[in-house]
N, C-alpha and C positions, 0 to 999 in steps of 0.2 A: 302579835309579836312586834318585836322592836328593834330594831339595830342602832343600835347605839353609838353613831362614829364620830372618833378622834384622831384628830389631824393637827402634828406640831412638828414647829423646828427649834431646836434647840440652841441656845446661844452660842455665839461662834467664838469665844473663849472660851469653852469646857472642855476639861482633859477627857479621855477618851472613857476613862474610872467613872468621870462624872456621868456623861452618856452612858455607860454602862446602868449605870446605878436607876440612869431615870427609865430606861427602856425595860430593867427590872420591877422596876415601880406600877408601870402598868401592866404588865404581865402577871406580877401577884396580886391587881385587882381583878382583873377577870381569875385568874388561878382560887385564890382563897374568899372567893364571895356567892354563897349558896346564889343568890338570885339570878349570876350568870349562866347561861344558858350553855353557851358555847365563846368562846371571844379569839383572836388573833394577831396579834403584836407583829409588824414588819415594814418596810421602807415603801412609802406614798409613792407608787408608780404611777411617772405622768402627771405629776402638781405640783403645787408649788411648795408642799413640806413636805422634810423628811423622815415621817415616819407618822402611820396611821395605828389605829386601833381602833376593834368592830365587837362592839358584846353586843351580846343576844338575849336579850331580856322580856319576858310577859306582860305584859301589861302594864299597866301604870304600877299598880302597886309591887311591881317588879322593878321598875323602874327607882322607885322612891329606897325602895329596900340596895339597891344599886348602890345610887345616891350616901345611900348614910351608912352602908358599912365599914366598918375600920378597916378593911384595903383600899377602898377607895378614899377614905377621908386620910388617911396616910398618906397614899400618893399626890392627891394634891396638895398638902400642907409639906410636905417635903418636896414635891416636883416644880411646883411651881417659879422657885426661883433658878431653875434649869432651861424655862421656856422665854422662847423670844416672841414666837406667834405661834398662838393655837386658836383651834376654831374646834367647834362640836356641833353637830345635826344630826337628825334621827331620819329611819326608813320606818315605816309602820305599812302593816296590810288593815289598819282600821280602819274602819269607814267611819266613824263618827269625824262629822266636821269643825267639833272645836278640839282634838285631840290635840294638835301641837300649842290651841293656847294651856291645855292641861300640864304637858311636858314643859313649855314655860314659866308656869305656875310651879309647877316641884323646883324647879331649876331655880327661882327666886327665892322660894321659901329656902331653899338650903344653903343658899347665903344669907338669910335674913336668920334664920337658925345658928348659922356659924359664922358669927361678923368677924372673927381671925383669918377664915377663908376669905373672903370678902377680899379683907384688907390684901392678902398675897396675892388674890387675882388682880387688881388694881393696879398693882404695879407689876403684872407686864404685860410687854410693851403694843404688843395685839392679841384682844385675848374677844374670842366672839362662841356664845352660846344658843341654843335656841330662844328665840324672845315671843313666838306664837303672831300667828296670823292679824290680831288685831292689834300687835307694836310694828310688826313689820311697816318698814316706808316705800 
């Protein structure tokens, strides 16, 4: 299993419509994407953003099926320009030891797959994903 967590704050010029809009955004990604397991949308208690999200995904090739569903490829082609700083990391009970440069690897490939996304992650302003054990500094 996977836990797939997301953690953002939202720019501090956005009507309240807009924040609505984007915390809708993730909620019909885990809502409308078979690979979701279980997921949970609500306000980062104790950090430094607000507002997390947690899906539950099997395996890599749950993970990738995650990745490239059109709720999620929605959400970020549409949320992104909502975000000030977000960040992404996984929780796994795998024991294999190159698992997070695997999660790495999906998470490259799917910007290298969708260089639009690319581009909207880019521009904002902290935006940090899993990069796997052997980019880690």
């Amino acid at each position: 299993m996977i836990f797939h967590i997301n953690r953002l704050t939202f720019k501090s010029d956005l009507t309240d419509q807009q924040r609505q809009t984007g915390l809708d955004l993730l909620r019909n990604a885990g809502q409308a994407n078979p690979a979701v397991r279980s997921y949970i949308v609500g306000p980062d208690i104790g950090g430094e953003f607000e507002w997390g999200a947690v899906y539950v995904l099997e395996g890599l090739d749950g993970y990738w099926d995650y990745l490239t569903h059109p709720a999620h490829v929605t959400s970020e082609m549409s949320g992104m320009a909502l975000i000030e700083k977000f960040e992404a990391f996984d929780v796994t009970d795998s024991d294999d030891p190159d698992f997070s440069d695997k999660i790495a690897e999906l998470q490259a490939r799917n910007y290298q797959e969708h260089p639009e996304l690319a581009g909207l992650v880019a521009q904002v302003p902290s935006f940090t994903v899993p990069v796997g054990s052997s980019n880690q500094q």
